[in-house]
C-alpha positions in Angstrom: 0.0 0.0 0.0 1.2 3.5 -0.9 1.6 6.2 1.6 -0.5 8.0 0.4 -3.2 5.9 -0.3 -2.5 4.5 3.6 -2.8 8.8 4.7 -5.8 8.9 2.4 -7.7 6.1 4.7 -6.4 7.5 7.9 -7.9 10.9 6.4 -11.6 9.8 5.9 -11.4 7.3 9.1 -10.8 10.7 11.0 -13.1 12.7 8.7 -15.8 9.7 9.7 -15.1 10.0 12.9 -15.6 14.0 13.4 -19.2 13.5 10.7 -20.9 11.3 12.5 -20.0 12.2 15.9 -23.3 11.4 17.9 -23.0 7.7 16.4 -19.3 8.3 17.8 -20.3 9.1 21.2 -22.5 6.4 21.2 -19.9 3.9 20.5 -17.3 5.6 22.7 -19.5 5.1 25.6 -20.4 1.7 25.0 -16.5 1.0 24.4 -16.3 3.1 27.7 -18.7 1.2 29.7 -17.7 -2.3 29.0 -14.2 -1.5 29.5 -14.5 -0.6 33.0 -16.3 -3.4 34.0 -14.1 -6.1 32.1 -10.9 -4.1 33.3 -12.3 -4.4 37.0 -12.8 -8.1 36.6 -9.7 -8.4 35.1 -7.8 -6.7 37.9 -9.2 -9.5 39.9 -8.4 -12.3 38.2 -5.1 -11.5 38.1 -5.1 -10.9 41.6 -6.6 -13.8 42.4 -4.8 -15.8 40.2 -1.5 -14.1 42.2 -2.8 -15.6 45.7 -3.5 -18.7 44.4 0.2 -18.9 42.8 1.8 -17.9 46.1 -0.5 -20.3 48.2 0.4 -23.2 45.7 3.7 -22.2 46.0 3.6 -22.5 49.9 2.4 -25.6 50.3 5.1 -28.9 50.6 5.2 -32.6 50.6 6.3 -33.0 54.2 8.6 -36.4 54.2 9.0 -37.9 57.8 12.0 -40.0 58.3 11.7 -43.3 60.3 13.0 -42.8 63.1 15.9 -45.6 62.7 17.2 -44.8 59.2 20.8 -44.3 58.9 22.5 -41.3 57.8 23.4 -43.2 54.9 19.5 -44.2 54.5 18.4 -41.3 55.1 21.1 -39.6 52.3 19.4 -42.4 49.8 16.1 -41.7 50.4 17.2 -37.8 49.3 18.5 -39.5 46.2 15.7 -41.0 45.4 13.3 -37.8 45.5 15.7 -36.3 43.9 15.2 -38.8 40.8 11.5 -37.7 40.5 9.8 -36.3 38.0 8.3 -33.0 38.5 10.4 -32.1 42.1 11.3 -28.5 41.7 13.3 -29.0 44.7 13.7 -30.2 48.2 15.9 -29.7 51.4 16.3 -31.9 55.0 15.3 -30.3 57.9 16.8 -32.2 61.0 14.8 -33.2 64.2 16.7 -30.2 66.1 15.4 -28.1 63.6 12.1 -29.0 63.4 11.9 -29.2 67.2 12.9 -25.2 67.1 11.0 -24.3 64.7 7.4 -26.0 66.6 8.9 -23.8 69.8 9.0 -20.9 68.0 5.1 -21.4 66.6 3.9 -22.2 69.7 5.1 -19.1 71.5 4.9 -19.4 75.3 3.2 -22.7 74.8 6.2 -24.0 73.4 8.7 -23.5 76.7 7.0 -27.1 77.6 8.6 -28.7 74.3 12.3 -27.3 75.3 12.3 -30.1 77.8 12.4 -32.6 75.2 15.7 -30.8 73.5 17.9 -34.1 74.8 16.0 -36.4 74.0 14.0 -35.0 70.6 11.1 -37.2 69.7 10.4 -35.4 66.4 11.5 -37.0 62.9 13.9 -35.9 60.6 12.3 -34.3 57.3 12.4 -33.8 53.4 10.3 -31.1 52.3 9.5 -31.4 48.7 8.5 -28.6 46.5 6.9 -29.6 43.3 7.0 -27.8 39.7 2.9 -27.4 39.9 0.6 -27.4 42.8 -1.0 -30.5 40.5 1.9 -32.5 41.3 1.7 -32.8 44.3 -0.1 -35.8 44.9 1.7 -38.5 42.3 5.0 -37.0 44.1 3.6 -37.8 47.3 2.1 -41.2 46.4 5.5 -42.6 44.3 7.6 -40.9 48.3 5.2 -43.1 50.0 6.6 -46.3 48.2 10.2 -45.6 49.2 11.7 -47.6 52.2 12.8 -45.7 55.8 9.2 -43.6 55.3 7.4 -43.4 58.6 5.0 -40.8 57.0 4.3 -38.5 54.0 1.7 -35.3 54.6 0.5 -32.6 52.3 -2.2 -30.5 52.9 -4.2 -32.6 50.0 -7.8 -31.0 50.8 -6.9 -27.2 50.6 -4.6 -28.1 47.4 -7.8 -30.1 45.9 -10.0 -26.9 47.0 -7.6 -24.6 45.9 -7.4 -25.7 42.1 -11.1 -26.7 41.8 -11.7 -22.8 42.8 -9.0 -21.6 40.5 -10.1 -23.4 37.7 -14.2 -22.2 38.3 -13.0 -18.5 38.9 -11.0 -19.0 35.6 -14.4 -19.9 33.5 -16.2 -17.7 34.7 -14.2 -15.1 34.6 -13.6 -15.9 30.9 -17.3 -16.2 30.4 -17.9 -13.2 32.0 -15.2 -11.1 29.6 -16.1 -12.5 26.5 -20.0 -11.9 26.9 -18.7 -8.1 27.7 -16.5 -8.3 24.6 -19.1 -9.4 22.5 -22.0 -6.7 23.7 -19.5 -3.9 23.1 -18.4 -5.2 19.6 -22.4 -5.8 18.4 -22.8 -1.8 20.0 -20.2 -0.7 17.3 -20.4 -3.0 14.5 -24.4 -1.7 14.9 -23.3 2.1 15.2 -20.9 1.6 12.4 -23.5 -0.5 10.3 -25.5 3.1 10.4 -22.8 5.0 9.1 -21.8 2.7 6.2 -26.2 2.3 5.3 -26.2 5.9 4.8 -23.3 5.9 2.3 -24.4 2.5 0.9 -25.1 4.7 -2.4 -21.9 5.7 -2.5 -20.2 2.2 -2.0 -22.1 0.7 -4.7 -21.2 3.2 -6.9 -17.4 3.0 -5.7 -17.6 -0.7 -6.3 -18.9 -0.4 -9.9 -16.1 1.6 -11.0 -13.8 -0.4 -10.1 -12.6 0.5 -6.8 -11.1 -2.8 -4.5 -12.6 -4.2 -1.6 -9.7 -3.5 0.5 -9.5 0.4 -0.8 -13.3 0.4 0.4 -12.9 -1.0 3.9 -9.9 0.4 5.1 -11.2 3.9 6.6 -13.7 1.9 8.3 -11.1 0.0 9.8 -9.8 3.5 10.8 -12.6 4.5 12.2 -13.3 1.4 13.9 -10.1 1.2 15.4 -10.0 5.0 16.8 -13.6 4.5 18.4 -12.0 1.3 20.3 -9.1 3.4 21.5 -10.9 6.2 22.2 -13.2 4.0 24.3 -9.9 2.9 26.2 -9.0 6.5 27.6 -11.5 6.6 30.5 -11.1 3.3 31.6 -7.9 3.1 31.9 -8.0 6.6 33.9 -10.7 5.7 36.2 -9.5 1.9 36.6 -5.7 2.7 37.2 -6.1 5.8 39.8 -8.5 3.1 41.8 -5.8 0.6 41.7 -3.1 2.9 42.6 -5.4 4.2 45.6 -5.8 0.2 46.7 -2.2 -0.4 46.0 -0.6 2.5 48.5 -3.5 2.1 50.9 -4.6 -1.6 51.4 -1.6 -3.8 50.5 0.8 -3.0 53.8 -2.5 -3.5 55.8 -2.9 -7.3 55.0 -1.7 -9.5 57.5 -1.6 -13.0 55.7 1.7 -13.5 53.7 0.2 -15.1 50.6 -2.3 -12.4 50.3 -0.9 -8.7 47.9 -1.7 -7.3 45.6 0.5 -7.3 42.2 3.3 -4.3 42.0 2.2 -0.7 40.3 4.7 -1.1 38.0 4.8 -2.6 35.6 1.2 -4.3 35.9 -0.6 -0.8 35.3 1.6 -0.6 32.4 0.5 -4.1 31.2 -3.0 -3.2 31.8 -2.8 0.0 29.9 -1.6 -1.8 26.8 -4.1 -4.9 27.2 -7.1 -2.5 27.4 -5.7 -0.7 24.1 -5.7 -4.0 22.4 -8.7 -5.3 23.3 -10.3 -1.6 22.7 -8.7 -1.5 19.2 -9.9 -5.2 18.6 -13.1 -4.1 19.4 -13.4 -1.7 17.0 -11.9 -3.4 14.5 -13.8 -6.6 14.6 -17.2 -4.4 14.8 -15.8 -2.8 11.5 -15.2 -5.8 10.0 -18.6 -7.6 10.9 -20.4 -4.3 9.5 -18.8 -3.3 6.5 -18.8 -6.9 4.9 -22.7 -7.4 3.3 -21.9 -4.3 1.9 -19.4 -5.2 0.1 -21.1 -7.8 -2.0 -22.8 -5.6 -5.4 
């Protein structure tokens, strides 16, 4: 495509744009509307989807020791979860260990467990970390078949919980965007069907002297496009100031570890450029389902 042809169709997009500005406004604030509301929900799935990574991420096979392995045993048994498929990685934690670490938990209830420092009743441990938070249980059930294993925990209900949840909040969430997507690109492919019926004349006549479908559609697509990205500028504004508000305000008041929010930057900066796609998308696609019966003389 020439320049000039490609300035021509930027031209009469804009010109489009400017002539049939209370269809415009009509499509901007449907663009405008739907944005906010899929950006909002969007902003939560991510967050949500950020918890559930860190609690996935928190929770460990737990390998207890028998109590009568040998250190050479116990150093196979490490060599053997080592050997598995899908272990991210692992560590030992020694009885002396462990035995501080339930003191410290306990807090003043735990001065009663110091009496048991000589003679620690507590089991050595491997704790496993697995690639996914799905593989959790076929690393825990092929641990379990290894010798010098007195017991193998993981917290296997709030892991089931957890991905059941993750995976429902992830359909509906999609649902919920696309059937948002969808309204907003049937409000401008029906604003922009108005403009092209009133110039259908003109498009005929364009057609029967020889003029390309491309060289036809193209300032639609223009126009289309700007209407998406116009659409974008509120939400983004309104969306981003109330997540910078939540971010400064709410995210050093949470007390539970697992539980923030995603960092400012750059997430409002990959937020910004999502909405602009989806907004130019938008646009486009409504262009395209508009202008196309037209085409056909």
């Amino acid at each position: 495509m020439k320049f000039s042809t490609f300035r021509r169709h930027i031209r009469e997009g804009t010109k489009n744009i400017v002539r049939n500005s209370w269809m415009t406004v009509a499509s901007v604030g449907a663009v405008t509307t739907t944005l906010v509301l899929v950006a909002a929900f969007l902003i939560l799935i991510l967050n949500l989807n950020q918890v559930v990574d860190n609690i996935e991420n928190d929770v460990e096979v737990r390998v207890y020791i028998d109590l009568q392995a040998e250190e050479e045993e116990i150093e196979e048994l490490g060599d053997q979860i080592a050997g598995l498929n899908n272990v991210e990685s692992f560590y030992f934690q020694s009885k002396e260990e462990e035995l501080e670490m339930l003191i410290e938990d306990l807090g003043e209830d735990g001065e009663a467990w110091e009496l048991f420092e000589q003679d620690n009743p507590l089991n050595n441990v491997y704790v496993v970390n697995t690639e996914r938070a799905e593989d959790l249980s076929g690393v825990a059930s092929r641990i379990e078949t290894f010798e010098n294993i007195e017991d193998v925990s993981y917290r296997s209900d709030v892991v089931d919980r957890l991905l059941d949840f993750n995976q429902y909040a992830r359909i509906i969430g999609g649902v919920f965007v696309a059937a948002l997507l969808f309204t907003a690109i049937f409000l401008i492919s029906n604003t922009i069907k108005m403009t092209i019926t009133a110039r259908s004349t003109e498009i005929s006549i364009m057609k029967l002297v020889g003029a390309k479908n491309n060289f036809i559609r193209w300032p639609f697509f223009v126009e289309g496009t700007l209407t998406g990205v116009l659409g974008t500028i509120i939400p983004i504004g309104l969306v981003l100031g109330g997540y910078h508000y939540l971010y400064t305000n709410l995210n050093d008041r949470i007390d539970f570890p697992f539980i923030e929010l995603l960092p400012w930057d750059p997430f409002a900066w990959q937020l910004s450029l999502m909405l602009l796609g989806i907004g130019a998308f938008i646009g486009i696609w409504g262009s395209v389902m508009s202008v196309r019966k037209f085409l056909k003389v």
